[in-house]
N, C-alpha and C positions, 0 to 999 in steps of 0.2 A: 728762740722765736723765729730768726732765719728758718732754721728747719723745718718747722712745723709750717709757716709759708710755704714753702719752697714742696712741699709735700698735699696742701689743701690746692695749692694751683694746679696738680696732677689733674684735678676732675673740676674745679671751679673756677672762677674768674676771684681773683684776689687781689686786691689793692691794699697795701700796706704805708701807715705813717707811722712817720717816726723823726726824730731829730738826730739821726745819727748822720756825720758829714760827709758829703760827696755821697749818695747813693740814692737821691733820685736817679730815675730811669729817665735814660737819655734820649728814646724812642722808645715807639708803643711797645708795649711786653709784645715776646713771644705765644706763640700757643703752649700753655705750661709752665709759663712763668708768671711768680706775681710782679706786679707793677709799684712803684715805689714812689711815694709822695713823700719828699723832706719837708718837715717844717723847722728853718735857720730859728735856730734860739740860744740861749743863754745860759752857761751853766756853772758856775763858780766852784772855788775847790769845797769840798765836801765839809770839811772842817769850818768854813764860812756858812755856818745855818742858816743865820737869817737872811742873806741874802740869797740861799741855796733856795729856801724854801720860798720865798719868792718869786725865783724862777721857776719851779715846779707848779706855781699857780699858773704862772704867764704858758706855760707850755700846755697845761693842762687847756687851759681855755683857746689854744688854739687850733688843739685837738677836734675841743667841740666843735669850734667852726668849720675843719677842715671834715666833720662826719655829718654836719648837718648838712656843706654845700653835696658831699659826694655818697652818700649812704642814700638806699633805696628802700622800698619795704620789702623787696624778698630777700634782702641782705640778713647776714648773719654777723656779728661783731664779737672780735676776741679781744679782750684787755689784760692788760696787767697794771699787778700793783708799784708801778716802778713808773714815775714817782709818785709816791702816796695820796695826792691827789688826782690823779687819772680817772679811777676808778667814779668819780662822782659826776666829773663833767662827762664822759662816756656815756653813761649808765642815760643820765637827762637828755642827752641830743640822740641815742638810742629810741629812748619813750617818744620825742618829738618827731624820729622818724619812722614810729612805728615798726623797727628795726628788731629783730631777734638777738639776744646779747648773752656772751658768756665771760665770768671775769676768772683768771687765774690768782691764785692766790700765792703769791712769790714769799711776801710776808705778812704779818695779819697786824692791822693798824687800829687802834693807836695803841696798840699794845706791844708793840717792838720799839715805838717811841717811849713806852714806860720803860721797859728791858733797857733801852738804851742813857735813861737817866734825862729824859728832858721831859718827861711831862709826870704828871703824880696822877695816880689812877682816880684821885678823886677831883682832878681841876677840872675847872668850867667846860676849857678844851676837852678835854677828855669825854666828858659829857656829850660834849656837841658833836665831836667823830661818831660815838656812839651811836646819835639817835640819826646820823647820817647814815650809817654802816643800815639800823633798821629800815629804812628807806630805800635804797639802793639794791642790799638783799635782798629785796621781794620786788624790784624790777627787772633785775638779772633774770635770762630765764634757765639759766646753768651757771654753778659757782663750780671748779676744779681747784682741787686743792692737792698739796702735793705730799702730805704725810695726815697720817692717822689720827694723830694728835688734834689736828687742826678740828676735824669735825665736831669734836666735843663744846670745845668756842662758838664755831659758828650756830650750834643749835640753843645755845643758849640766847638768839636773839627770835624775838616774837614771829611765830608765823612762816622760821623756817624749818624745811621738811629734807630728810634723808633721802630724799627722791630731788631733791635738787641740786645735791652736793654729788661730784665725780674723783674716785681717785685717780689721779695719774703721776704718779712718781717720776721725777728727771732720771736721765740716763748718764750711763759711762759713754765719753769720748774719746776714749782710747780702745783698743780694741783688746776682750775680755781672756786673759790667757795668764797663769802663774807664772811669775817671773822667779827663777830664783834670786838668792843674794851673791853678786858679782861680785870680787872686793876689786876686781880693774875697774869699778864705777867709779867714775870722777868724780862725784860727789862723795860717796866712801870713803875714796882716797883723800879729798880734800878734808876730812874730819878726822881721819887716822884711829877711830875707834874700834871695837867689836861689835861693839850693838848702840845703834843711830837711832837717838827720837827724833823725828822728824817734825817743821809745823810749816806750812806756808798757806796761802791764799787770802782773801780782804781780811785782813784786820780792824774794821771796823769799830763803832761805838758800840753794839752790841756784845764784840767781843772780846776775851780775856787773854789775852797772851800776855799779859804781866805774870800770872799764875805760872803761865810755863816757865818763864825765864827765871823765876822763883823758886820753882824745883828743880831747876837746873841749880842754882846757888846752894840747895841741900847738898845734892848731889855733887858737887865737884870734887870730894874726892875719891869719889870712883873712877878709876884711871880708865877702863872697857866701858863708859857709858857718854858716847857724845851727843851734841844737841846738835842740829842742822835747821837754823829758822830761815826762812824768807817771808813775803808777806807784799801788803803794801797797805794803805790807809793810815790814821793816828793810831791806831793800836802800834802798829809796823816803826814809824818812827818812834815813840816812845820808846819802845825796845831797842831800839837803836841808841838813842839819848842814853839807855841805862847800862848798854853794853863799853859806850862810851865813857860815862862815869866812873862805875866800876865795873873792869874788863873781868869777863870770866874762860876761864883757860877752857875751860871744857864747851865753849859754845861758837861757833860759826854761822855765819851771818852772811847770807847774799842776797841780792837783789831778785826783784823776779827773773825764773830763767825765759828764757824766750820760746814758743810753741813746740818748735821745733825738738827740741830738749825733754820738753814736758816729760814723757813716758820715762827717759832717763833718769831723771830728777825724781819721780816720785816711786822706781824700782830701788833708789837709794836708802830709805829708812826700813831700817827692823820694824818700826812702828810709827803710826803718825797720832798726832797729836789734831783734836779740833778743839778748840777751848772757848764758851760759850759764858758770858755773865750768866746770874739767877735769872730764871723767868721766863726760861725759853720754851716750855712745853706749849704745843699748838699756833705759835708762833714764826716759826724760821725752822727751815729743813736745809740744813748743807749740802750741796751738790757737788760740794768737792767729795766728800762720801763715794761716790762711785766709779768714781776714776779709781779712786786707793783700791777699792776694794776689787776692781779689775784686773789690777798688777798685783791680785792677792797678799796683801798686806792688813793687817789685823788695827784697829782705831781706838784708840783711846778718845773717846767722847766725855768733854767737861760740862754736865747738863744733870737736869733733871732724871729721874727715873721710866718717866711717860711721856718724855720726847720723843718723837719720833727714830728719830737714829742711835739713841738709848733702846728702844724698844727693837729693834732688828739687829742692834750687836748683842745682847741679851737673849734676844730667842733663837739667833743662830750659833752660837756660842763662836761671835769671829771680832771680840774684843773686848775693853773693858768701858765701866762707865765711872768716873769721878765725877764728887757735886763740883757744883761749877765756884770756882773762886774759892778754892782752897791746895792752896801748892803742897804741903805737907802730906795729904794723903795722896797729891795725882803723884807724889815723886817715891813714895809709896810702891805704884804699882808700877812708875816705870822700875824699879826695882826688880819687883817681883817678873814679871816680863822677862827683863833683863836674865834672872836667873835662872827662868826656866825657857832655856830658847826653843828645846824642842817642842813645846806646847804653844807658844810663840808664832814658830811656824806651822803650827798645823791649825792654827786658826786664820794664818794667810790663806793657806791652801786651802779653806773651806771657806774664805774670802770670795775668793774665784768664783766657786762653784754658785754661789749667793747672785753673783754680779751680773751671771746669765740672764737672772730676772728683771733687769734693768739694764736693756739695751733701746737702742735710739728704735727700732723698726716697731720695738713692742708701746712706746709711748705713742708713736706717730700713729697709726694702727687707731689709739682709744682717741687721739681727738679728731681724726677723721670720722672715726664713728660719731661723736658729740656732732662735730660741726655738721655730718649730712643728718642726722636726726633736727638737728634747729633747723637748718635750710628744710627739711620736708615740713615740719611744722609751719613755717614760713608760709610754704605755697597752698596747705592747706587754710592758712589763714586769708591768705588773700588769692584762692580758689584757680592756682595755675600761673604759670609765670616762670621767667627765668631762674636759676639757680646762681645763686652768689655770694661771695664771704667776702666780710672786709675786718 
């Protein structure tokens, strides 16, 4: 979201909120630069729901306030789904100020809260997201979604049209070039294998890394096949707790590395691993995806068949896909991987070539185009006027 600011300020006046600390602007922005409004709030560890969600009301609503005092009508508004209530107070102080609105869709709600085992697809709640999502939907004047998948969801609510929905897929942050396999990689070296499944990034409640650590327990007696996890969230400690309990010789375990490392760290695995619960089609698109597939490395995706990152390791043939929540067959293929390295690597190496199409200039690019199509719609609505995005 920096980005994407930091790139609509080029041509427009941007004022960005957020609750992230220390980054109000400390004087007026530059020419070129967005302006930054912090709102101090409140945010408990993740694993504290109910008071998590809580907070995400309290922030949400001061969102509104803070788009109602400062939003204009030639303004144009970008939102996101993070936190899952954003999108509704947004959307309302949008309409009250006559304001042009467009939401991202990060994850699609409340159905990543079913994926993640806290609400039943048929509760009340449930319902009531629903007929809010109906509402909301048809005040947005651009929904941007970031996998294929997603579209099929969102058309199933009344009265939305294919002409309102944008793809724009997230990009690689690293920069896109085949890495070979170094065995001086420290990470290599600290696993001592021949061929490294890799897993790291949030760990969430949506996600399944019990599975992996699972088929690592198949597998340990394959002397040439180590695991290399890192992570963080309760998925992350759990596996931690169970590496704890009972230690597995074949698995390593470290902390997140730090930025700086990043390219390092994920040039390390033969293969990486993303492991997703049931139910993630049109739901959630991993963004770690393109980084891996930057440093041309091939992914084993634990999901659905019509997930999104299912559906582009599949048609590019640059990895495999296992149902989600079952260790026996994902250890399976790390097997099979495993044994055939040289097809292995040449689905990294056609990793690569994949990754091109998911670079930061080429996403920046489509929502420049979105946001100056809503800003022109804007001034035709209200027949001339300044240009502006918030």
């Amino acid at each position: 979201m920096t980005d994407i600011a930091i790139e609509l300020a080029k041509k427009s006046r941007v004022t960005v909120i957020t609750s992230s600390p220390n980054s109000a602007s400390k004087s007026p922005p530059k020419p070129g630069e967005p302006e930054v409004i912090e709102i101090k709030s409140w945010w408990p560890e993740k694993s504290a729901l109910v008071s998590r969600s809580l907070a995400a009301v309290l922030f949400s609503v001061q969102v509104f306030i803070a788009i109602v005092k400062h939003a204009r009508r030639e303004d144009a508004l970008l939102c996101v789904t993070t936190p899952f209530t954003l999108p509704y107070t947004t959307a309302l102080a949008a309409r009250l100020r006559k304001a042009a609105s467009a939401l991202i869709i990060y994850d699609l709600y409340p159905e990543s809260l079913i994926m993640a085992g806290f609400l039943r697809s048929s509760s009340i709640l449930t319902r009531c997201l629903r007929l809010a999502n109906r509402k909301i939907f048809q005040w947005f004047d651009a929904i941007v979604i970031i996998g294929r998948d997603m579209k099929t969801k969102l058309l199933d609510y009344p009265k939305m049209t294919s002409a309102k929905i944008t793809l724009i897929p997230n990009w690689a942050t690293v920069p896109v070039r085949y890495r070979q396999l170094e065995p001086e990689n420290p990470y290599r070296r600290l696993c001592g294998g021949r061929f490294i499944v890799a897993m790291s990034g949030n760990a969430g409640f949506t996600h399944d890394p019990v599975s992996v650590f699972e088929a690592a327990r198949i597998l340990k007696d394959h002397d040439d096949i180590k695991f290399l996890l890192s992570g963080e969230g309760v998925g992350w400690t759990k596996i931690k707790d169970m590496q704890a309990a009972s230690p597995l010789p074949n698995v390593v375990l470290i902390e997140r590395v730090p930025e700086a490392e990043l390219e390092t760290f994920l040039c390390a695995g033969n293969v990486w691993i993303i492991p997703y619960r049931k139910g993630n089609t049109g739901v959630s698109v991993p963004s770690r995806t393109y980084n891996l597939l930057a440093v041309g490395r091939p992914i084993i995706i634990c999901s659905e068949q019509d997930a999104e990152a299912a559906i582009l390791l599949r048609e590019e043939n640059i990895g495999w896909v296992s149902p989600p929540e079952d260790p026996k067959i994902l250890a399976q293929i790390i097997s099979l991987a495993a044994s055939a390295t040289a097809d292995t690597d040449e689905r990294g190496r056609r990793a690569a070539i994949v990754a091109s199409r998911y670079t930061q200039q080429i996403a920046l690019n489509a929502y420049r185009d979105l946001m100056d199509r809503l800003l022109d719609q804007q001034l035709v609505r209200n027949r001339g006027g300044a240009r502006s995005s918030a």
